[in-house]
C-alpha positions as CSV (number, residue, x, y, z in Angstrom):
1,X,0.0,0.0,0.0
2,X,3.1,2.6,0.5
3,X,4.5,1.4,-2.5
4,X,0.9,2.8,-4.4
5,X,1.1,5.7,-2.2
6,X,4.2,6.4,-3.1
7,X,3.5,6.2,-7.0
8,X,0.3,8.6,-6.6
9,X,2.7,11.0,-4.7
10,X,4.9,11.4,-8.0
11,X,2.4,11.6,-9.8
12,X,0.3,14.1,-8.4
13,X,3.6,16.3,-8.1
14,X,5.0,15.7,-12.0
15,X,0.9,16.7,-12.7
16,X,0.7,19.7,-10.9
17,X,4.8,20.5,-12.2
18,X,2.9,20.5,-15.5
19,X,0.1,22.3,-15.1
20,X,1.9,25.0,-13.8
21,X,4.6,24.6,-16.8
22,X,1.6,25.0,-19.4
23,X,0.1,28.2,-17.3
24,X,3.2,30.2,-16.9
25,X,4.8,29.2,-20.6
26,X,1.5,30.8,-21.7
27,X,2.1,34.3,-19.3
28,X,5.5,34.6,-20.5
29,X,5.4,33.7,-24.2
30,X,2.4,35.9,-25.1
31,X,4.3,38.6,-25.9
32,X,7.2,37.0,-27.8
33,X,4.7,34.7,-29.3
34,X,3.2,37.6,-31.0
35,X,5.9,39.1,-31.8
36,X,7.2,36.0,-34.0
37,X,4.2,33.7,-35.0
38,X,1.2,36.4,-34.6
39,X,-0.5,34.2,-32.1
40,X,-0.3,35.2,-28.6
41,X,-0.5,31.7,-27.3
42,X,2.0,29.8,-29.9
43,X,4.2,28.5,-27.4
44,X,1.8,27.6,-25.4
45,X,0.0,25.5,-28.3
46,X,3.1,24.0,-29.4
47,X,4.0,22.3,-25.8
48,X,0.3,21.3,-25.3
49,X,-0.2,19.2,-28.3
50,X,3.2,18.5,-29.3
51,X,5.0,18.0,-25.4
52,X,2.4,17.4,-22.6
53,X,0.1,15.3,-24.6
54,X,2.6,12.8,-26.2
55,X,4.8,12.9,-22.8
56,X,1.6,12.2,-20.7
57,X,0.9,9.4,-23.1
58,X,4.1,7.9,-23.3
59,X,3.9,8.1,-19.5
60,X,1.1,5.8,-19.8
61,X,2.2,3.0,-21.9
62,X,5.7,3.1,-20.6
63,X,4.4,2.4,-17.4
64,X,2.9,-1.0,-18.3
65,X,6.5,-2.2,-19.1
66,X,9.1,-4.0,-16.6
67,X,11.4,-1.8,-16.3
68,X,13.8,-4.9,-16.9
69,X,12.5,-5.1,-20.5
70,X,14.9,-1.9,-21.1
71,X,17.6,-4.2,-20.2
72,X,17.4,-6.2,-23.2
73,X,17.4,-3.7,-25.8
74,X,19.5,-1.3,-24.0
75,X,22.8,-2.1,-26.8
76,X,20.0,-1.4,-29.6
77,X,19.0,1.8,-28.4
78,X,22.2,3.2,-27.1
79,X,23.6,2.5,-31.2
80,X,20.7,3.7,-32.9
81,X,20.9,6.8,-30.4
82,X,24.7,7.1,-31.7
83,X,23.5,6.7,-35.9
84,X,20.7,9.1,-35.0
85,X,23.6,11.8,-33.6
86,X,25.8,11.2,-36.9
87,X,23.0,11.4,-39.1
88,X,22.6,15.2,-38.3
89,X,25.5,16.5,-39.7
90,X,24.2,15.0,-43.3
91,X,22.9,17.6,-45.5
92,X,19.2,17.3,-46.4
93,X,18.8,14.9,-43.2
94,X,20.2,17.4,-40.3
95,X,18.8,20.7,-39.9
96,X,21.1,23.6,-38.8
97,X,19.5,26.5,-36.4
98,X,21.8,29.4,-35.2
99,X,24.8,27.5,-36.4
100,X,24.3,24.6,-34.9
101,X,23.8,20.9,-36.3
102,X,20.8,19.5,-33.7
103,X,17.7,18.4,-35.2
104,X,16.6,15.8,-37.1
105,X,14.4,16.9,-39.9
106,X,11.6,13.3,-40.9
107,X,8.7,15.3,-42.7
108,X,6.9,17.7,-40.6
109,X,8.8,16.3,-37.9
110,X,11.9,17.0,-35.8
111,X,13.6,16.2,-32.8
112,X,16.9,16.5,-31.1
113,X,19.1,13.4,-31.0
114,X,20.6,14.4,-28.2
115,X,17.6,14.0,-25.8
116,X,17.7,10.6,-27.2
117,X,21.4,9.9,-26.3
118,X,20.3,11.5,-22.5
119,X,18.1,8.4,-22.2
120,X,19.9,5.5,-24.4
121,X,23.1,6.6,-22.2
122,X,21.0,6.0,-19.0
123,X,20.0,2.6,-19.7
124,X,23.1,1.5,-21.8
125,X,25.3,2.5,-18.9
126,X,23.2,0.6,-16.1
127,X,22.9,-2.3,-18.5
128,X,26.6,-2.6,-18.6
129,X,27.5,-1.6,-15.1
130,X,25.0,-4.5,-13.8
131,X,26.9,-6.8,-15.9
132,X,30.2,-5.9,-15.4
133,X,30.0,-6.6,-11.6
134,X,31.6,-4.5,-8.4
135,X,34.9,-6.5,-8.9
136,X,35.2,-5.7,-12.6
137,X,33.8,-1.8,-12.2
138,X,37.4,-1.0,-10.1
139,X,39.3,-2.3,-12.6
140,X,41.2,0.1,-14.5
141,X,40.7,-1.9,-18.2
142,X,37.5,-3.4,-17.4
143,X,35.8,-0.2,-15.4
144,X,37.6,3.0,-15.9
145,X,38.2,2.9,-19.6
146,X,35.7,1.6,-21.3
147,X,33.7,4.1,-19.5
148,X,35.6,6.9,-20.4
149,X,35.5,5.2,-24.0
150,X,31.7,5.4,-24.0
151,X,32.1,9.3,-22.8
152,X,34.3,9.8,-25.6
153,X,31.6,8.8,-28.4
154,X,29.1,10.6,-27.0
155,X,30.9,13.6,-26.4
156,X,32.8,13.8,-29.8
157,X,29.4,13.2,-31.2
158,X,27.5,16.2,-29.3
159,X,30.3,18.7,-28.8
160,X,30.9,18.3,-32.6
161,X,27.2,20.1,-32.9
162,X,27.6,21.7,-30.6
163,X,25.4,21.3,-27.7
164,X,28.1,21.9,-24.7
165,X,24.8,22.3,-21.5
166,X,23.1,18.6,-23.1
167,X,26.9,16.9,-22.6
168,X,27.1,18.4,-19.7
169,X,24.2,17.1,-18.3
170,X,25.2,14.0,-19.7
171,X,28.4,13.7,-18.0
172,X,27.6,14.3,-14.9
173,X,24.7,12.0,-14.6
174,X,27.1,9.3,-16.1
175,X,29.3,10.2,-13.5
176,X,26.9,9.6,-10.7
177,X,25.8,6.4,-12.1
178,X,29.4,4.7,-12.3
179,X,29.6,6.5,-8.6
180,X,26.8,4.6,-7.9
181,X,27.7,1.1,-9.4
182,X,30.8,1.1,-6.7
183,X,33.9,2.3,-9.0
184,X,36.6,3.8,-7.1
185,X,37.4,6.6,-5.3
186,X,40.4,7.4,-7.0
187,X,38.9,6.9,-10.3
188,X,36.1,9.3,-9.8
189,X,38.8,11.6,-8.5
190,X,40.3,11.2,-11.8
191,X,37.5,11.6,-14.2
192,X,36.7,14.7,-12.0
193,X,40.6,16.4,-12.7
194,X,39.7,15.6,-16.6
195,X,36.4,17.0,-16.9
196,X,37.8,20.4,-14.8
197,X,40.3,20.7,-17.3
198,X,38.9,20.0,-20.2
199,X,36.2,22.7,-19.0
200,X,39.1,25.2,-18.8
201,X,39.6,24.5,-22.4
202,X,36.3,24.7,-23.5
203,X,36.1,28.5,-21.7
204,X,39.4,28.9,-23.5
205,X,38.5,28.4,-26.5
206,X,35.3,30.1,-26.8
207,X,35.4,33.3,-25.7
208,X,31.5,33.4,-25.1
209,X,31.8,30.7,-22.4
210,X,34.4,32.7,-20.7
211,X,31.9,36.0,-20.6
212,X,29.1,33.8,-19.3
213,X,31.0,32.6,-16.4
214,X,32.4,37.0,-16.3
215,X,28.6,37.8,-16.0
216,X,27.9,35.3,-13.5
217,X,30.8,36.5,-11.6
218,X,29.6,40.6,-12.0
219,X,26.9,41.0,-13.5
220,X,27.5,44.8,-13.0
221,X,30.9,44.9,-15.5
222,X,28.8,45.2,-18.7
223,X,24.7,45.5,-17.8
224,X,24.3,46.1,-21.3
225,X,26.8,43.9,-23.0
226,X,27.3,40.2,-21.8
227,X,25.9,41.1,-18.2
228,X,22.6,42.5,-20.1
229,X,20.5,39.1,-19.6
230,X,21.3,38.1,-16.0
231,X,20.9,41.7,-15.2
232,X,17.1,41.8,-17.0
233,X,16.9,38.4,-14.6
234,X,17.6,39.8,-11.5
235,X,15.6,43.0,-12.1
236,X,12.1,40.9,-12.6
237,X,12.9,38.6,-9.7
238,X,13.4,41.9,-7.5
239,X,10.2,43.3,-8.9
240,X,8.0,40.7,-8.4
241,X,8.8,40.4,-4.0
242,X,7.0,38.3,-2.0
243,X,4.1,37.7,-3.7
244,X,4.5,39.1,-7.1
245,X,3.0,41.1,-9.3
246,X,0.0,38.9,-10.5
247,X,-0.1,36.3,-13.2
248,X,0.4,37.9,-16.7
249,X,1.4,41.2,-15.4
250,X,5.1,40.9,-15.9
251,X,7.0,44.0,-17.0
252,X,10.5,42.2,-18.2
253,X,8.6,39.4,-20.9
254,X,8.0,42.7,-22.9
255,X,10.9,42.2,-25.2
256,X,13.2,43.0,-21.9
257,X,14.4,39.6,-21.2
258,X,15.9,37.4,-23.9
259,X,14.1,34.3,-24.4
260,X,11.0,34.7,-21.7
261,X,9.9,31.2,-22.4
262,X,13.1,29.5,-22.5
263,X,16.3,30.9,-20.6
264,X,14.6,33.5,-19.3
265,X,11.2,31.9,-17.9
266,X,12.1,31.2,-14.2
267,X,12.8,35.3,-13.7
268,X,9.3,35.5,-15.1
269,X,8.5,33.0,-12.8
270,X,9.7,35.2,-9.7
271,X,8.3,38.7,-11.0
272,X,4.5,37.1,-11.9
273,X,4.1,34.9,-8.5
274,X,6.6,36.1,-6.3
275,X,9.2,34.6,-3.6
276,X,6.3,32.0,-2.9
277,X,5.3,31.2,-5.7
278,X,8.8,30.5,-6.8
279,X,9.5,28.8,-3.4
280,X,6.5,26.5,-4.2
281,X,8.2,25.9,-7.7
282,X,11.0,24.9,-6.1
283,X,9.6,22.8,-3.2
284,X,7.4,20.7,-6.4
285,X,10.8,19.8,-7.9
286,X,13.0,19.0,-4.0
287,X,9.7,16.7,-3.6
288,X,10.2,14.9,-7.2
289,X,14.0,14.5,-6.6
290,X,12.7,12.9,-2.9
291,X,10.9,10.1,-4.3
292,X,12.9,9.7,-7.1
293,X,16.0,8.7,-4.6
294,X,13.8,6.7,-2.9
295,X,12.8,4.9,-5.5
296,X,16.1,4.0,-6.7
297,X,17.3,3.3,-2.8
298,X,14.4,1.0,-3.0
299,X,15.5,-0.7,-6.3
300,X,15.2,-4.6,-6.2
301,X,18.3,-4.8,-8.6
302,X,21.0,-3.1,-9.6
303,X,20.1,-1.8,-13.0
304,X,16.8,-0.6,-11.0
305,X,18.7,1.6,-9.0
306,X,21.4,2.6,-11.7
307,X,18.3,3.6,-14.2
308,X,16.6,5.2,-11.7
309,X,19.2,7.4,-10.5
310,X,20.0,8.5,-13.8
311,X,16.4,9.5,-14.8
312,X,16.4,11.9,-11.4
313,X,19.2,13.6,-12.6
């Protein structure tokens, strides 16, 4: 019965996460959805039918499948996930947006292989950790390498687009799930010396990564140059205060902040709703990432737990 409880608990929180997704995409992209489609509620639209409905049911007919089923097709997956990240670099097959090579044009249709690779790397890697075993994991040729082999595809693959925030996020939940499968301390020391340097020469050498981090830093050096979005940010969470100034009565989503539905959304977030409403926002998400490590502590197997910690993150 707490297992069921459980369930309804994520549930309930990943539906009211959505809801309030859909409300606030529609607040902050009415403006910028004008601006560009000449339809106030464009975005809003667009992740209804073509997000929420085919997420909610995938949900549903995922969730009649052993999760164990995964574990037999998870080589298949994780190569057509690789093909799929070649294939858009081919001309006529890959479409480029702002100079970069990251969608997959089939018809009317299009998708980022990369999302892809986020999942086919989750359940490849806890396939393979599971069968390696804890004595094999510490080895240096068995463990370490063929890891950092598997990194190496995938990161060739999506750096090469590039798409620097989606390896990112790959990384370091690969990280956590060979922490996880028992590898050693001094190999995860290791793999944590490579990535801070080869961040360094990412920054290095591409001089917009280095102003990001300058921004972050001071955000008062250059308010209208590299500091001008963060500043935009920080001027709509300070308007909104405690309780905010009321849902669609943001000042900043008028052509003020870059990208009000995408970078930009959570300062919208904090100006329309407030502290608290944010703070609810925020307590949503620390529930989901409660259950979720609960539900992989709770694992029967291995490659329960391995998956499941990689799907939190």
């Amino acid at each position: 019965m707490q297992h069921k409880l459980g369930d309804k608990t994520l549930l309930s929180v990943v539906l009211m996460l959505l809801t309030f997704g859909l409300v606030m995409i529609a607040s902050a992209g009415v403006i910028y959805s004008e601006t560009r489609f000449g339809d106030s509620y464009y975005f809003f639209k667009h992740q209804f039918f073509y997000g929420v409905i085919p997420g909610l049911l995938a949900m549903w007919f995922f969730q009649k499948i052993d999760y164990h089923y995964w574990r037999k097709v998870a080589v298949p997956f994780f190569f057509l996930a690789i093909i799929f990240l070649i294939l858009v670099f081919v001309p006529g097959i890959g479409s480029r947006v702002y100079g970069a090579s990251r969608w997959l044009q089939l018809g009317p249709f299009s998708f980022q292989p990369s999302e892809m690779a986020k999942l086919a790397v989750i359940i490849y890697l806890a396939a393979w950790l599971e069968s390696r075993g804890a004595h094999r994991i510490k080895d240096v040729f068995e463990g370490l390498l063929p890891f950092l082999g598997i990194m190496g595809l995938v990161g060739l693959l999506i750096m090469k687009q590039p798409d620097t925030g989606t390896f990112g996020v790959i990384a370091f939940t690969s990280f956590a799930i060979f922490f996880i499968s028992g590898a050693r301390f001094n190999h995860l020391f290791s793999m944590a010396g490579l990535g801070a340097l080869g961040l360094w020469i990412l920054v290095k050498i591409e001089p917009y990564r280095f102003n990001r981090i300058l921004a972050f830093l001071d955000p008062g050096a250059d308010p209208q140059g590299i500091g001008y979005q963060i500043n935009q940010a920080l001027l709509a969470i300070g308007s909104g205060g405690l309780f905010g100034l009321g849902l669609g009565h943001s000042r900043q989503k008028f052509n003020y902040l870059p990208e009000p539905v995408g970078d930009s959304i959570f300062a919208v977030i904090g100006e329309e709703v407030g502290f608290i409403g944010a703070a609810i926002l925020v307590t949503l998400f620390l529930m989901l990432a409660l259950r979720g490590i609960k539900i992989a502590k709770n694992a029967p197997d291995m490659f329960g737990r391995l998956m499941a910690t990689g799907l939190l993150i």
